[in-house]
C-alpha positions in Angstrom: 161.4 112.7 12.1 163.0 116.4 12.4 163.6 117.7 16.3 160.2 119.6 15.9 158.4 117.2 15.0 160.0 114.7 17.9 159.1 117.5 20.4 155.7 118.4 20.1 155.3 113.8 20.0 157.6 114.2 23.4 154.9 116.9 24.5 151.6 114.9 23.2 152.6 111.7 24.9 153.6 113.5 28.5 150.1 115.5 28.7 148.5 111.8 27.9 150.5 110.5 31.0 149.4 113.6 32.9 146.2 113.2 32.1 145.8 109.2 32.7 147.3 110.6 36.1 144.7 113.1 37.0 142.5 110.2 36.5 144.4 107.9 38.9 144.2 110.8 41.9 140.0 111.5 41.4 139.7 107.0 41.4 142.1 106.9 44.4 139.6 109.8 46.3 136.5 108.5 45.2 137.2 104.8 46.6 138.8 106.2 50.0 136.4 108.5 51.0 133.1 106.5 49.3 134.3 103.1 49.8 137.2 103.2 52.5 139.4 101.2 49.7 143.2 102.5 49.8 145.0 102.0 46.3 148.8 102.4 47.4 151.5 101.9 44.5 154.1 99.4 45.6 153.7 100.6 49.0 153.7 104.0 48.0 150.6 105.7 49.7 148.9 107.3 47.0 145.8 109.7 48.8 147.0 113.2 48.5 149.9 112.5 45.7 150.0 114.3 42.9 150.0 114.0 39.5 154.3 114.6 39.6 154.4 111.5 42.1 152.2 109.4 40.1 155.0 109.5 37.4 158.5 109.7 39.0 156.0 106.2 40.7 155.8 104.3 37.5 159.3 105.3 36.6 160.6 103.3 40.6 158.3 100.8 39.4 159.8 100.0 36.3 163.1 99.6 37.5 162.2 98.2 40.9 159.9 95.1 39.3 162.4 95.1 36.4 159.5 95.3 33.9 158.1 98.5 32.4 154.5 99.7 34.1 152.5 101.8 31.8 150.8 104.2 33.5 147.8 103.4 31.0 147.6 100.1 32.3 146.8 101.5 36.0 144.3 103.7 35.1 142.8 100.4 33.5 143.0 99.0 36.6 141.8 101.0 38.9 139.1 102.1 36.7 138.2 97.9 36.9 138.5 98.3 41.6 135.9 101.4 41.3 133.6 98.9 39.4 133.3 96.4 42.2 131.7 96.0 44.7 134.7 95.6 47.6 134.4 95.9 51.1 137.2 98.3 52.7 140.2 97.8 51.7 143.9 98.1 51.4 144.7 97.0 47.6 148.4 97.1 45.6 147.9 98.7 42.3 151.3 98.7 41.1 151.4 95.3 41.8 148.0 94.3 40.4 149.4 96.4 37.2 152.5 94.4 37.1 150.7 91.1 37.4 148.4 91.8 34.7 151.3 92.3 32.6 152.4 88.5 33.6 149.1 87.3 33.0 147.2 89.6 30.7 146.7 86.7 28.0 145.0 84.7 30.5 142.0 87.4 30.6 139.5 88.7 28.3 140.2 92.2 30.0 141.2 94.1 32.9 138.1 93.7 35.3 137.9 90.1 34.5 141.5 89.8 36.0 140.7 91.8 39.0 138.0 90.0 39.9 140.1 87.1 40.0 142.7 88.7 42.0 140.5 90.0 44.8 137.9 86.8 45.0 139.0 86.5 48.6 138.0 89.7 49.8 134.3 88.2 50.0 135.5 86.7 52.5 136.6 89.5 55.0 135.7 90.1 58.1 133.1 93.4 59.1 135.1 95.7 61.1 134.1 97.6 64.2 136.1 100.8 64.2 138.3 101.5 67.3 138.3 104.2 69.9 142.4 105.5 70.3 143.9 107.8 72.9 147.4 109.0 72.6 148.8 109.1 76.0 151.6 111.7 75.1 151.9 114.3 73.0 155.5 114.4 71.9 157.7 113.4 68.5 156.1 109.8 67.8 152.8 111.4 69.6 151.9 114.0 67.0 153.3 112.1 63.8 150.6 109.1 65.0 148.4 112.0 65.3 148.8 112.9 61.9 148.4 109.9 59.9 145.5 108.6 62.0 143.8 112.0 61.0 144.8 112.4 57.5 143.9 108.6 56.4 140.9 108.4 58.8 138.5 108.5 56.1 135.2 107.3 56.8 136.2 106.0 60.5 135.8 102.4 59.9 139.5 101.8 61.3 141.3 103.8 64.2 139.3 106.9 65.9 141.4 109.3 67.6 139.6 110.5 70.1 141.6 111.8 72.8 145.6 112.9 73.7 146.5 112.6 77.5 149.3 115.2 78.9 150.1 115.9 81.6 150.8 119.9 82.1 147.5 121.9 82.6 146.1 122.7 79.5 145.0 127.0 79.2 144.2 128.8 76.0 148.0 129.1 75.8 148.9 126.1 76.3 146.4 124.2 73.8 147.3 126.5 71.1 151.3 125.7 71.3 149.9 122.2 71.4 147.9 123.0 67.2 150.3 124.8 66.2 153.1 121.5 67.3 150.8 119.5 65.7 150.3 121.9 62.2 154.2 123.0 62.0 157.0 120.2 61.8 160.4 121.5 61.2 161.5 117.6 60.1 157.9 116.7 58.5 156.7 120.0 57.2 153.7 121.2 57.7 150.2 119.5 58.6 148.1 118.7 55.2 145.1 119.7 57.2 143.6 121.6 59.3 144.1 122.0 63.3 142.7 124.5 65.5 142.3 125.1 69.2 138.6 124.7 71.0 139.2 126.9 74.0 135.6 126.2 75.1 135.7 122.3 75.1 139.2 121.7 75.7 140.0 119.9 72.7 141.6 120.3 69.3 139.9 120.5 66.4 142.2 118.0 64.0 140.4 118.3 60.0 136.9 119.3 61.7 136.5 116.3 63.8 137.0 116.8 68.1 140.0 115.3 69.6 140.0 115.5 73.7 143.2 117.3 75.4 142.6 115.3 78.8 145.3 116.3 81.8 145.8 113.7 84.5 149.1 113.1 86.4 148.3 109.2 86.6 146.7 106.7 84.2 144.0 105.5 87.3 142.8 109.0 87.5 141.0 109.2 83.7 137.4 108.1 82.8 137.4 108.0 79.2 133.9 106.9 79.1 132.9 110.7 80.6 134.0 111.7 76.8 131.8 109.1 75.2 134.9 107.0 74.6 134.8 102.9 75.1 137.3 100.0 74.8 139.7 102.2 73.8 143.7 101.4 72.6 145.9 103.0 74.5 148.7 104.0 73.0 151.3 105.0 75.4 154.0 107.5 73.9 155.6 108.9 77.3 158.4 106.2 77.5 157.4 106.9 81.7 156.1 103.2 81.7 157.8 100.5 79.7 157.1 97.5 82.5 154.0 95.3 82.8 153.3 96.1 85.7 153.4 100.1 85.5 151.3 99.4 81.8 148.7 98.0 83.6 147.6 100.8 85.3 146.1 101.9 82.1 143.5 99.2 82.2 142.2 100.5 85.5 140.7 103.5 83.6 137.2 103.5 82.5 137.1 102.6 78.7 140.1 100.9 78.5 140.8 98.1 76.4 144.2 97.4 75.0 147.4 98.9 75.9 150.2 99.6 72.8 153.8 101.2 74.1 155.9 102.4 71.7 159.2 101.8 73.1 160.4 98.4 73.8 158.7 96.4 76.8 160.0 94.3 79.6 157.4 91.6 80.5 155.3 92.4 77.5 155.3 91.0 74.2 158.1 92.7 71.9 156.6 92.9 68.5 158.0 93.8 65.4 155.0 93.9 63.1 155.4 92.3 59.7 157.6 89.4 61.2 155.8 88.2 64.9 152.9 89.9 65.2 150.9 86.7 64.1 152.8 84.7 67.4 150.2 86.8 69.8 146.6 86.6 69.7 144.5 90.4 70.4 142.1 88.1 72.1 144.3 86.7 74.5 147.1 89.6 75.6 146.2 93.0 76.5 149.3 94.8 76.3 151.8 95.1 73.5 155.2 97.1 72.7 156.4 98.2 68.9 159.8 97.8 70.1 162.5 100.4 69.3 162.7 102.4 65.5 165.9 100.3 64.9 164.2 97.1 66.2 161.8 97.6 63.4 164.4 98.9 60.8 167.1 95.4 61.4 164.4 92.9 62.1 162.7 92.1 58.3 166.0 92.1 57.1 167.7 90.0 59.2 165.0 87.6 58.8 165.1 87.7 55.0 168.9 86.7 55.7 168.2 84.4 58.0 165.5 82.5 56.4 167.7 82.3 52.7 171.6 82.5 53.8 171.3 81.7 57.6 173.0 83.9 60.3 176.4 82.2 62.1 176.6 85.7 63.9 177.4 89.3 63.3 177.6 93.0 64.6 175.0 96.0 63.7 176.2 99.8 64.1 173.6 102.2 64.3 173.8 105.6 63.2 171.4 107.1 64.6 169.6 110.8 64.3 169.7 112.3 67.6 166.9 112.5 70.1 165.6 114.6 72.8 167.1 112.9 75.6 170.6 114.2 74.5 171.8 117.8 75.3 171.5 120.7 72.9 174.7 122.3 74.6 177.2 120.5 77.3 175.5 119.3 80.3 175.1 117.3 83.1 173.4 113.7 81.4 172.9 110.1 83.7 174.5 108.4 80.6 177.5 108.8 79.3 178.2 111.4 76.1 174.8 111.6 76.0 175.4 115.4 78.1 177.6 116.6 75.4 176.2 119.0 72.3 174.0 117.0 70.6 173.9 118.9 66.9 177.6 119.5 67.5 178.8 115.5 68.5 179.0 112.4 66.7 178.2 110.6 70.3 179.0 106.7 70.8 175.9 105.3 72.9 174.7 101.7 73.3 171.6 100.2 72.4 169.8 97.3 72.8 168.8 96.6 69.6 171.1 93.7 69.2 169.6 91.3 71.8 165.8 92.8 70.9 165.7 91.2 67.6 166.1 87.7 69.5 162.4 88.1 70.8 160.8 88.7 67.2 163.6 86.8 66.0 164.7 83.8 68.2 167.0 81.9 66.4 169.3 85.0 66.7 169.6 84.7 70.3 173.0 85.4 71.3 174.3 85.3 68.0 174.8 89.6 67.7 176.6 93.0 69.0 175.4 96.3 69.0 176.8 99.7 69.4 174.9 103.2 68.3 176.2 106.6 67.4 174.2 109.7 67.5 175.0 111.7 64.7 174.1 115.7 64.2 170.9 115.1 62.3 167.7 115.9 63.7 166.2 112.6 61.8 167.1 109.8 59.5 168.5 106.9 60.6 171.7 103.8 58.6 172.3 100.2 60.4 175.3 98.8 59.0 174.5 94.9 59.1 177.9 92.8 59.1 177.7 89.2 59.1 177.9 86.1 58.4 176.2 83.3 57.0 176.0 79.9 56.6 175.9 79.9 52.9 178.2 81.2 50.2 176.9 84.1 48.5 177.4 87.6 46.9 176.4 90.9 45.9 174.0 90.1 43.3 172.4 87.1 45.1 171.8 89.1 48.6 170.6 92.0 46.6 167.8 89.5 45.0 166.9 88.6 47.6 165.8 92.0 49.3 164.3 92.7 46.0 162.3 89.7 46.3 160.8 90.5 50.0 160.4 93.7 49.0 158.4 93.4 46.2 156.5 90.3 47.8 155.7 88.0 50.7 155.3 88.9 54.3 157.4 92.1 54.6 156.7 94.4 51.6 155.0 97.1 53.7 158.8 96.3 55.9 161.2 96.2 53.5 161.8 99.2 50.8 164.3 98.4 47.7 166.4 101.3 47.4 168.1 102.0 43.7 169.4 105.6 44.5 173.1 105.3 44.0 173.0 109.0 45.2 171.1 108.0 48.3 171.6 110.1 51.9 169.9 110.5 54.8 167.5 113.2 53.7 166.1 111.5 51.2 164.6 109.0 53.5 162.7 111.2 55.4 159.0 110.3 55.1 159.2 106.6 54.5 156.8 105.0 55.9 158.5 101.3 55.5 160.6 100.6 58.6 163.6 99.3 56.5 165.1 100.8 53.1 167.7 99.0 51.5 170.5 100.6 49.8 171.3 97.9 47.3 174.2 99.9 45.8 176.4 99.5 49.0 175.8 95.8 49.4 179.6 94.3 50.2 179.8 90.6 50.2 183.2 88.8 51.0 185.8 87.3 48.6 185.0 84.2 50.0 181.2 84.9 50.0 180.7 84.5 53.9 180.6 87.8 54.9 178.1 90.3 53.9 177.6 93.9 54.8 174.3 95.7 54.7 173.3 99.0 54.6 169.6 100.1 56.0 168.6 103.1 56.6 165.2 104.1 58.3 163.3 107.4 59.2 163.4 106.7 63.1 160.4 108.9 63.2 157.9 108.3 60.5 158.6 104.9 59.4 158.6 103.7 63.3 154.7 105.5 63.3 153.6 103.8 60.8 154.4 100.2 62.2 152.8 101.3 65.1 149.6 101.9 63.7 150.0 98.6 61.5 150.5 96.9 65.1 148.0 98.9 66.5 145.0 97.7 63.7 146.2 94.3 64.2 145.3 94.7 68.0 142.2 96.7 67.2 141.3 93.6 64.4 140.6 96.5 62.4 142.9 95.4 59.4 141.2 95.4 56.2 141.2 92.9 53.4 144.7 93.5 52.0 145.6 92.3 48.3 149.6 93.2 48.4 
């Protein structure tokens, strides 16, 4: 075959992918907003991707799984979901793809192995959707905002329905508050729309009313004067962070459940993915998400843990900084914190060390921390050292992260990175807590030792555990097929 020849074949066979993609995108839309069914691609969210993501996808995937995925096959697929009749749902397609692959001799065709597959989801629970007020408006505030608007869908899961501040709200004022919400200098702009209702006091986030309440004091709100009921809570201020002072939530009017996304003292700490089963939404009222590197150390320590066992060890976090820290030299109550914060690499502590013990208790008192604040505005490495009960190396640890990444209890945790060119940028917009950067694995000559490398967006990956968390509270989950 002459070069001609092999071009315009090169050209055929990438307008047939192209095409089987554009397929993919209208399935994906039709069973989310006519169905409430998510199809997500190895934990990939796949509503609003386009037809270049749906291809650089199947490429990850067929590295990733070690197994080519023909994007033929997932249109296949997902053409055999949109026949059936599902309730909502959250449903793997690149993993349904890859099993069929493993199995496809088994079948007599695609639907008759996707009915198979998702023969439990008959038995799923109906869901009553969930009132949500965001008590803050700041960094983790507006990126909840954002995804609980954009994936909202029919409304069957979480409802924003109001954000709490606490400076007077004037036309002003509620305008810099849409215009926060539609312009992020990290996370780019808002794919929606957000516009300020001067009249009610509100912000109108895709066409749909969202409350701007001011109050000074949790006691002083009725949310059931806004036609709001049993309401989550989801406390974003980091002003209360004790039992006692989250409580005060529950004397409002429509209150339910209580969520703080910082760590908790006298609450349960959860890191969802690894305990969240350990607490019961019937029986506690008030959770905490834990920190961002709570939720990036946790599912991998406990992949380590659970395979290699953990004698003891020491994580470094290097850590984006945050708005507590100074933008010039200043007076700060902590230590370096007062000193430039763009301009500074900062050594701080953290907690995250002795935090994993309460998702993680058989790592009580067996870890250090320490934390640097580095000049990036986000993006977030833990450098894991330590060591383990069993011999090991590079190639064994590195399976093993592959293997609770790609299934198990922690594949919406745990993201298997194969960038050898990987940086801190490129993480930005993750929404798994933990990515794994399998080329800088470092295991011991003697195989005890190991040395991890996880990086983490400390702003969008931490969000989207907290709304994971926050459905599990709400026991709004859907049927999930991972």
């Amino acid at each position: 075959m002459n070069n001609n020849a092999l071009y315009e074949k090169e050209l055929a066979f990438q307008a047939s992918r192209r095409k089987a993609a554009v397929e993919i995108i209208k399935i994906v839309s039709d069973l989310w907003y006519d169905k409430s069914i998510e199809l997500i691609f190895f934990r990939n969210q796949l509503i609003n991707s386009n037809v270049s993501d749906l291809i650089n996808l199947h490429e990850y995937a067929g590295e990733f799984v070690q197994k080519p995925i023909n994007i033929f096959d997932t249109v296949e697929i997902a053409k055999a979901i949109f026949s059936l009749d599902l309730p909502p749902s959250r449903i793997d397609i690149g993993k349904l793809t890859y099993e069929y692959h493993l199995e496809d001799n088994k079948y007599n065709d695609p639907k008759a192995f996707v009915i198979n597959k998702l023969k439990d989801s008959k038995n799923s629970q109906e869901i009553t959707p969930k009132d949500v007020v965001l008590y803050g408006f700041g960094r983790i505030g507006r990126l909840l905002a954002r995804e609980m608007m954009s994936k909202i869908g029919k409304g069957q899961q979480l409802r924003l329905r109001a954000i709490v501040t606490r400076d007077r709200n004037d036309a002003t004022s509620l305008e810099k508050r849409a215009s926060l919400l539609r312009y992020d200098s990290v996370h780019g702009d808002f794919e929606g729309s957000v516009a300020a209702d001067i009249e009610n006091n509100a912000l109108l986030i895709n066409g749909t009313t969202v409350h701007i309440i001011t109050a000074n004091a949790p006691e002083d709100i009725d949310y059931t004067q806004y036609g709001i009921e049993d309401a989550l809570v989801i406390d974003n201020t980091g002003a209360f962070t004790t039992e006692e002072a989250l409580k005060r939530h529950l004397t409002s009017k429509g209150v339910d459940k209580v969520l703080l996304t910082a760590p908790g003292k006298g609450v349960p700490n959860i890191v969802y993915g690894v305990n969240h089963t350990d607490y019961n939404p019937d029986e506690v009222a008030i959770f905490s998400a834990a920190s961002c590197t709570t939720n990036a150390i946790t599912p991998v320590l406990k992949a380590v843990e659970d395979t290699l066992g953990v004698v003891k060890g020491h994580l470094e976090t290097i850590h984006a900084y945050t708005n507590d820290q100074n933008l010039v030299d200043n007076m700060h109550k902590k230590y370096r914190r007062g000193r430039a914060a763009a301009l500074n690499m900062v050594i701080t502590e953290t907690g995250a060390g002795s935090a994993v013990a309460k998702a993680l208790p058989s790592l009580a008192g067996k870890l250090t921390s320490n934390a640097i604040r580095v000049p990036v505005p986000n993006g977030s490495l833990v450098v894991l050292n330590l060591e383990v009960n069993k011999d090991t190396t590079v190639e064994e640890v590195n399976n093993i992260m592959r293997r609770y990444a790609l299934e198990g209890d922690l594949v919406e945790q745990i993201k298997y990175s194969l960038n050898n060119e990987l940086v801190s940028s490129d993480i930005v917009g993750t929404s798994a807590p933990s990515i794994f950067d399998s080329n800088a694995t470092i295991v011991s000559a003697d195989g005890k030792n190991i040395v991890m490398y996880v990086w983490y967006d400390n702003e969008y990956g931490y969000s989207h555990q907290v709304i994971r968390l926050a459905k599990y509270i709400s026991k709004v989950r859907r049927y999930t097929y991972y």
